[in-house]
C-alpha positions in Angstrom: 0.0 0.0 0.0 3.2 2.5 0.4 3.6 2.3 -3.4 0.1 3.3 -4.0 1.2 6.1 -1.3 4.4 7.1 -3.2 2.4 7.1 -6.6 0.3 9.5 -5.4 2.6 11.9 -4.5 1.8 11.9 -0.7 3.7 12.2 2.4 1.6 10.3 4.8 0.8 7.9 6.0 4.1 6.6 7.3 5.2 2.9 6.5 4.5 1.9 10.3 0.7 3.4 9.8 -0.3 1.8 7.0 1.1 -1.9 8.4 -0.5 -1.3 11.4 -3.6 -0.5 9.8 -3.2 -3.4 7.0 -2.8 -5.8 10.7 -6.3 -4.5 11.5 -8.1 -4.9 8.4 -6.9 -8.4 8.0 -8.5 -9.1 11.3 -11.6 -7.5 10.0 -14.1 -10.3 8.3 -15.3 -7.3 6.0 -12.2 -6.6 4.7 -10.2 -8.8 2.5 -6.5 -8.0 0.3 -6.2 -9.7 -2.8 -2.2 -9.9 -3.9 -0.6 -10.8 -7.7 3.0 -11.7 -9.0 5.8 -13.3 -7.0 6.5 -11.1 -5.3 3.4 -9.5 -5.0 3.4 -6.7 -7.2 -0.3 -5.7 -7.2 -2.7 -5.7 -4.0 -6.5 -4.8 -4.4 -8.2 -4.1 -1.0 -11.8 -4.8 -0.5 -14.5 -3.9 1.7 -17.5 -5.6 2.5 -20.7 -3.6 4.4 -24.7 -4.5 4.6 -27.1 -2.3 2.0 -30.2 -1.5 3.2 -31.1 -1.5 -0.3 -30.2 -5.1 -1.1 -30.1 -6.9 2.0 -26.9 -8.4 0.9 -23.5 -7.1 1.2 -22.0 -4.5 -1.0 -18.4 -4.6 -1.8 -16.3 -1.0 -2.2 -13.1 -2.0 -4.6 -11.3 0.3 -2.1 -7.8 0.2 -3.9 -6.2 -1.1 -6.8 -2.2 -0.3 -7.3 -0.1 -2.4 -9.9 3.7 -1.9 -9.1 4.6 0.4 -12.7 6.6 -2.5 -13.8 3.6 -5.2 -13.7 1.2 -2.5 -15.6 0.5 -3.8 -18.9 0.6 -7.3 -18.2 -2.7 -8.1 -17.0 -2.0 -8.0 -13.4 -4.7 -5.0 -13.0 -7.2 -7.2 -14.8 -6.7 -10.5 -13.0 -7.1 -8.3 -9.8 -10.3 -7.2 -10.6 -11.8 -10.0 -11.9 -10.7 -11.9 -9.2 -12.2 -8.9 -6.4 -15.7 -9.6 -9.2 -15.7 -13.5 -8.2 -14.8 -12.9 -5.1 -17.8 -10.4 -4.1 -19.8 -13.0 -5.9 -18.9 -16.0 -4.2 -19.7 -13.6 -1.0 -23.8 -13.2 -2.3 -23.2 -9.4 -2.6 -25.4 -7.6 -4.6 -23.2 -4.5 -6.1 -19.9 -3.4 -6.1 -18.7 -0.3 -6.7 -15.5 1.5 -6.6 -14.5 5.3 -7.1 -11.5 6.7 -9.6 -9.6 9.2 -10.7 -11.7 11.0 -14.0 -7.7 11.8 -15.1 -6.9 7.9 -14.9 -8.1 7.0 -18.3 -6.1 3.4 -18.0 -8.1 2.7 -14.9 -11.2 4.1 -16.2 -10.8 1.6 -19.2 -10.2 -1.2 -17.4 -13.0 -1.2 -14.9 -15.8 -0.3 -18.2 -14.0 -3.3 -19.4 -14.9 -5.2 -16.8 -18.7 -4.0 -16.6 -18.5 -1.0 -14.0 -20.3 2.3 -15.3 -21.1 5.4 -14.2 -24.6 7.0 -13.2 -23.7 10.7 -14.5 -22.5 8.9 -17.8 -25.8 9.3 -19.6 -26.0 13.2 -18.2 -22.7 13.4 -19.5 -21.2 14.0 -15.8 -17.9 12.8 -14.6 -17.1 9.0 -13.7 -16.1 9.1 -10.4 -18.5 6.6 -8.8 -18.9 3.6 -10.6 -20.8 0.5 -9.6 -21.1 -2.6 -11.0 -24.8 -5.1 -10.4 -23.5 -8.6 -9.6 
């Protein structure tokens, strides 16, 4: 998660914050991590919480970070699809996830995958996107 951290640009949190917080989360049964490559090179965080809407679960794709030198080979992808089956295989309902409107490569990927926008058809900006399981 430090990488995702440097990527951005940002100072904070520190190294020691973010383990002890990654400590928690794995404690937490709505919160999973999801790792690719050898040595893991991509990590996409998950977050599970009950919709009144549904009655199931919703899952937030949280983060998604690909180390720059796994981009481009399908590690992103696999990550995804992989968080998709796994909210499945969960009984949620929706999933959604938020991005950047600048991150065209992300963007892409997650309409790829199914995930759209509700301000597309008002031509707004995609920065909530949700995809129906």
């Amino acid at each position: 998660m430090s990488g995702f951290r440097d990527w951005q640009g940002r100072d904070g949190p520190s190294d020691e914050s973010i383990a002890g917080t990654v400590r928690r989360l794995l404690a937490d049964p709505n919160a999973e991590f999801l790792l690719a490559g050898d040595p893991a090179a991509g990590v996409c965080q998950l977050r599970y919480r009950l919709s009144v809407w549904t009655g199931t679960d919703d899952c937030c794709l949280e983060d998604l970070f690909v180390e720059e030198a796994g981009r481009g080979s399908g590690m992103g992808r696999a990550l995804v699809e992989a968080a998709v089956a796994r909210a499945r295989e969960r009984g949620c309902a929706r999933m959604d996830l938020d991005a950047n409107e600048a991150n065209e490569p992300a963007l892409a990927l997650y309409r790829s995958v199914g995930f759209d926008s509700w301000s597309a058809a008002a031509g707004g900006n995609d920065l909530f996107m949700r995809l129906r399981l």
